[in-house]
C-alpha positions in Angstrom: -198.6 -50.8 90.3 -195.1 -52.8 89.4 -193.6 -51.2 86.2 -194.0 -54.5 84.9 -197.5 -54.8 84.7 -197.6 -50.7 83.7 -195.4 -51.9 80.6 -198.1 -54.6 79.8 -200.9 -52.4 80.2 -198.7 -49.6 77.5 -198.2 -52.3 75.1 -201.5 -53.8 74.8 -202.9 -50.3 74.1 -199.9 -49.6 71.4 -201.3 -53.1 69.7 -204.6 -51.5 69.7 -203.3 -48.2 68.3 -200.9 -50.1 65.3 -205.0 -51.9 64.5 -207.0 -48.4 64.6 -204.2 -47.1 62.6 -204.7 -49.6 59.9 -207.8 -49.4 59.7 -208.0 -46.0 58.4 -207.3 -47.2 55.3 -209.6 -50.3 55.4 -212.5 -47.9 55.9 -211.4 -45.5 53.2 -211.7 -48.2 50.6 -215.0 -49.7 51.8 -217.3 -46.3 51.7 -215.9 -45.9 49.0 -218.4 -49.0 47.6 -220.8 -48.9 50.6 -222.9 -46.5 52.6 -221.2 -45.4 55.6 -224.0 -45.5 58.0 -224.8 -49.4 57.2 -221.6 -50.3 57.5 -220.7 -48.8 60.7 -223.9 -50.8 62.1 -223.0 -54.2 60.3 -219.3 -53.4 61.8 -220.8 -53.5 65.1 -223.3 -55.3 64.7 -220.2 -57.9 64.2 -218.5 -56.7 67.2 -221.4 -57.3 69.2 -222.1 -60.6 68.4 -218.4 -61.6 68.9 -218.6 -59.9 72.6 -221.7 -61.8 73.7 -219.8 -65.1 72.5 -217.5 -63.8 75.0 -219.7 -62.4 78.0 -222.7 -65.5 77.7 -224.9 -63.7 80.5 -226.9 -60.5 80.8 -224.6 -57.6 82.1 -226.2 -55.8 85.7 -228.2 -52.4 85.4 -225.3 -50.5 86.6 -222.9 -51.7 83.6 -226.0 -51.2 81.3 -226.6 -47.8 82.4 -222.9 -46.4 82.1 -221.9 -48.3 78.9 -224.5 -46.7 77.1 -223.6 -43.7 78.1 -219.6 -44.3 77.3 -221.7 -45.7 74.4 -222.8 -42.3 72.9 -219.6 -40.5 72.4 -218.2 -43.4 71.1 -221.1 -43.6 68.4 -220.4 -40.2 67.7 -216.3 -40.7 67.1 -216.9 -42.9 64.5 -220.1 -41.4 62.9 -218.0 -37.7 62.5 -214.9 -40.1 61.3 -216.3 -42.1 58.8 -218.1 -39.3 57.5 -215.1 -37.3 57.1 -213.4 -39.8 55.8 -215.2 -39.8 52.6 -213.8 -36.6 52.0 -210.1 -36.4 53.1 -207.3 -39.1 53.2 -206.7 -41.7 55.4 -203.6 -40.6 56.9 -205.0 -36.7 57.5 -208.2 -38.7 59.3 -205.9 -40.9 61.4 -203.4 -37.6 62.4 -206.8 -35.3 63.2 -208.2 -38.2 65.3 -205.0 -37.9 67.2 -205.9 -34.7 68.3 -208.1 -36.4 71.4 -204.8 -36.6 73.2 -205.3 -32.9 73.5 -209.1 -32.3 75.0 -208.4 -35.7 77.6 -206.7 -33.8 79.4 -209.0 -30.9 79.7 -212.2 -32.8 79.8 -210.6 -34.8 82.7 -210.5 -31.9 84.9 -214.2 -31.9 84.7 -213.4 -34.6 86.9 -211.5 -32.6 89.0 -208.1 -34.3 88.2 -205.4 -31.9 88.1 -203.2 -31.4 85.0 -199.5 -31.9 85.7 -196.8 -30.1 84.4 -194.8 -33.4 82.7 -198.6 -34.6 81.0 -198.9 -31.0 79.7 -195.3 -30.8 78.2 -196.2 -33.8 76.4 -199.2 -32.6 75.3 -198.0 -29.7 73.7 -195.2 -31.2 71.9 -197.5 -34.5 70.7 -199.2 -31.2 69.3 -196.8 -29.5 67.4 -196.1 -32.5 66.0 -199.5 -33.7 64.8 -199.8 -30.4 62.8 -196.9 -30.9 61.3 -198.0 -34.2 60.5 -201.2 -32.6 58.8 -198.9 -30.2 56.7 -201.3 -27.9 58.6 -200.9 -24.6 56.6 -200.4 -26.1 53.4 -203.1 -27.6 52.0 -205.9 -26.0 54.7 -208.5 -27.6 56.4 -211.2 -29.0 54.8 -215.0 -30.2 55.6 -213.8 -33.8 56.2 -211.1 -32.6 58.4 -213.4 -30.7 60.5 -216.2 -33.8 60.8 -212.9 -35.5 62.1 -211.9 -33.3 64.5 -215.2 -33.6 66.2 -214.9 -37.0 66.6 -211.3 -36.3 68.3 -213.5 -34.3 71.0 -216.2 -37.6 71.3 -213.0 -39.8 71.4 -211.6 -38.1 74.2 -214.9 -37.8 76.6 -215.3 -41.6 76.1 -211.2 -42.0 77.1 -212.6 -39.9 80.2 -215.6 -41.6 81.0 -213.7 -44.7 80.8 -211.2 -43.8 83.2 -213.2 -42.5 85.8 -216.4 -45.2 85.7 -214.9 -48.6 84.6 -212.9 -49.2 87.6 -214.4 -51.9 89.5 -216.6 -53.4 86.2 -216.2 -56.2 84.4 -214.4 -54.8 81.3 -215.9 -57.3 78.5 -219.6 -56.7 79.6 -219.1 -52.7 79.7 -217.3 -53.2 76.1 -220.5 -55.7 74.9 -223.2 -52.5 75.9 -220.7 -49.6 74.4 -220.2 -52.0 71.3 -223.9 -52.8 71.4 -224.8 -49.1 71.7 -223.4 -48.0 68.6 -224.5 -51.0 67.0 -228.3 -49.7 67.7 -227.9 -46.5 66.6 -226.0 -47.2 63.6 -228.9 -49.4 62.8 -231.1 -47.0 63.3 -229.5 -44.6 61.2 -229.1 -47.0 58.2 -232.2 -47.9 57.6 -233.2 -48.0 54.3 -229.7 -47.6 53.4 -228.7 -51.5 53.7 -227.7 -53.5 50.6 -225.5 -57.0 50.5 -222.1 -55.9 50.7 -219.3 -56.9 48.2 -216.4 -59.6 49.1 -213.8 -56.7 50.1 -216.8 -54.7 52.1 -217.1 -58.2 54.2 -213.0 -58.1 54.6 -213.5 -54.7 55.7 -216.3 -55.5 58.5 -214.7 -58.5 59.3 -211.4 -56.6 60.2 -213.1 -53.7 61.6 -215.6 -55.3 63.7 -213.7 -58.1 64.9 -210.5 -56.6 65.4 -210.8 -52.7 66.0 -213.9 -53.2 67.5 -214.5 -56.0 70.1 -210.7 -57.0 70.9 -209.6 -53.3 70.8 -212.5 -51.9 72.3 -211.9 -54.4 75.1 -208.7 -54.0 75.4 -209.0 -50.4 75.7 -211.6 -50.7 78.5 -209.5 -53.0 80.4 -206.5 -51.1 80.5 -208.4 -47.9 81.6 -209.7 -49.7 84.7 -206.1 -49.6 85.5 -204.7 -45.8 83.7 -205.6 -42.5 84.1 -207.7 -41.1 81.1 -204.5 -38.3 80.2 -202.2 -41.4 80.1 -204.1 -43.5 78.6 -204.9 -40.8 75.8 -200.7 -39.9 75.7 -200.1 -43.2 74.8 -202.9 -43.8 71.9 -201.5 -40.7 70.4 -199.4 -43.0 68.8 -202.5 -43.7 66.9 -201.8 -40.9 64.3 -197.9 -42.0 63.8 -199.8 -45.4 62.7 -202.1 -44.1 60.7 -199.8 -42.2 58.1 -197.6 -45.6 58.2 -200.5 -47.5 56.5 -201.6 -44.5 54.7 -198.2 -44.2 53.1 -197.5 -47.7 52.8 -200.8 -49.0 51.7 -202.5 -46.1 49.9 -199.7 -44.2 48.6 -199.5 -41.3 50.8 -196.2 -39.8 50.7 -194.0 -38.1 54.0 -192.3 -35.5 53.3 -189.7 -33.6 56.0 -192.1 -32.0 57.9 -194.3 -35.4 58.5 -191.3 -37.5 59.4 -190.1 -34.7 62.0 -193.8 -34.6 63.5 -193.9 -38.4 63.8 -191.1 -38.1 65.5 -192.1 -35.5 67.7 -195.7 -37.4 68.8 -193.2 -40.7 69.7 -191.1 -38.4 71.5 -193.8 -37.2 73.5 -195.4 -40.6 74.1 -191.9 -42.3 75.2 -190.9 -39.4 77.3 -194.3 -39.2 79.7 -194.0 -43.5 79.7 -190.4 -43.4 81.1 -189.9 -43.3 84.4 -189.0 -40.0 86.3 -185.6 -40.5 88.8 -185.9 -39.8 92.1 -183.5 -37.8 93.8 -181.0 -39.5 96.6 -181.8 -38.9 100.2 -179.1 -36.6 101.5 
């Protein structure tokens, strides 16, 4: 693959890491005034709609079959992190989240991909920096924390299921049955919660289904047909680094020492497995 197009591929999925990031905060604010569960299925619901705008035709069996399955841990992420999010910040729920960067690795060997020793370097420091991030043995671990750290596992399976069964699909139709699949559940697990959502809940599901969900989603799924799940995971680690931005910016948040040096160590770790390794001169 020309480093080019590798460098297109790494900045599309930074774009849809700065928009997840973002909308930690969004989603913070709207439970706040909403029932989770409905809003996660309106949110997709949204998505959904946008994608068959896209897609206009019936995807095959195959892509049915295997987006619902990607489908299910990708329900569960975002079940376990809304949830928790109800109960600790933003920022903390964006950092924990980051933490899939650490189980891709491990659930890809599942798939019998072997875990090199530059990708595990990386890992380890991306996760010495994301508990300093967390201020982990400051302020303990909480229940919302530990709702999000599930989803971090559910995150990473569908990051590995991605990597090893998109190649070869079409990327928006296997985004429109993922998206869709959540949607349905969601649904299902809202009912008799619904009500008519306030102007700033509509933002919110505006935001979040149109622009973390379908164009991020599909972004994400179109890149993977093209990156291994461990990179593909190194470089949405970022996802954390964006999170506490918009937590500290836009909810008041504040960074002290130890945040800023494990920001820095998570970018360290993403730039350092992205650039390229020089080869030795034939002697």
């Amino acid at each position: 693959m020309p480093p080019r197009t590798q460098a297109l591929y790494v900045a599309l999925l930074v774009g849809a890491t700065a928009v997840w990031g973002w909308t930690f905060v969004v989603v913070k604010d709207a439970i706040a005034q909403y029932p989770f569960l409905p809003f996660l299925a309106i949110r997709f619901l949204i998505a959904t709609v946008a994608m068959l705008v896209v897609v206009r035709r019936l995807p095959s069996r195959r892509v049915c079959a295997l987006g619902a399955l990607i489908g299910l841990p990708l329900a569960g992420g975002y079940l376990l992190q809304t949830a928790g999010l109800r109960s600790t910040s933003p920022g903390n729920a964006g950092l924990i989240t980051g933490l899939f960067f650490v189980f891709t690795p491990l659930l890809d060997r599942l798939f019998g991909v072997a875990l090199r020793p530059r990708t595990l370097l990386a890992v380890l420091t991306a996760l010495v920096g994301t508990v300093l991030l967390t201020g982990a043995g400051r302020t303990g671990i909480g229940a919302g924390d530990l709702l999000v750290l599930g989803c971090a596992v559910c995150f990473a399976l569908q990051i590995v299921m991605l990597s090893h069964w998109s190649p070869g699909l079409p990327a928006a139709e296997l985004t429109l049955v993922q998206l869709a699949t959540s949607a349905a559940l969601f649904t299902a697990g809202g009912i008799g919660q619904f009500q008519v959502p306030t102007g700033g809940v509509w933002t919110a599901l505006l935001i979040t289904g149109l622009f973390a969900s379908a164009l991020a989603f599909f972004i994400q799924t179109w890149v993977q047909a093209h990156l291994s799940a461990s990179r593909t995971a190194l470089v949405l680690a970022g996802e954390p680094a964006w999170a506490l931005f918009f937590s500290v910016l836009l909810a008041g948040q504040r960074l002290g020492p130890l945040e800023g040096a494990g920001a820095a160590l998570v970018l360290v770790a993403i730039v350092g497995h992205e650039l390229p390794v020089p080869r030795r001169a034939a002697t």
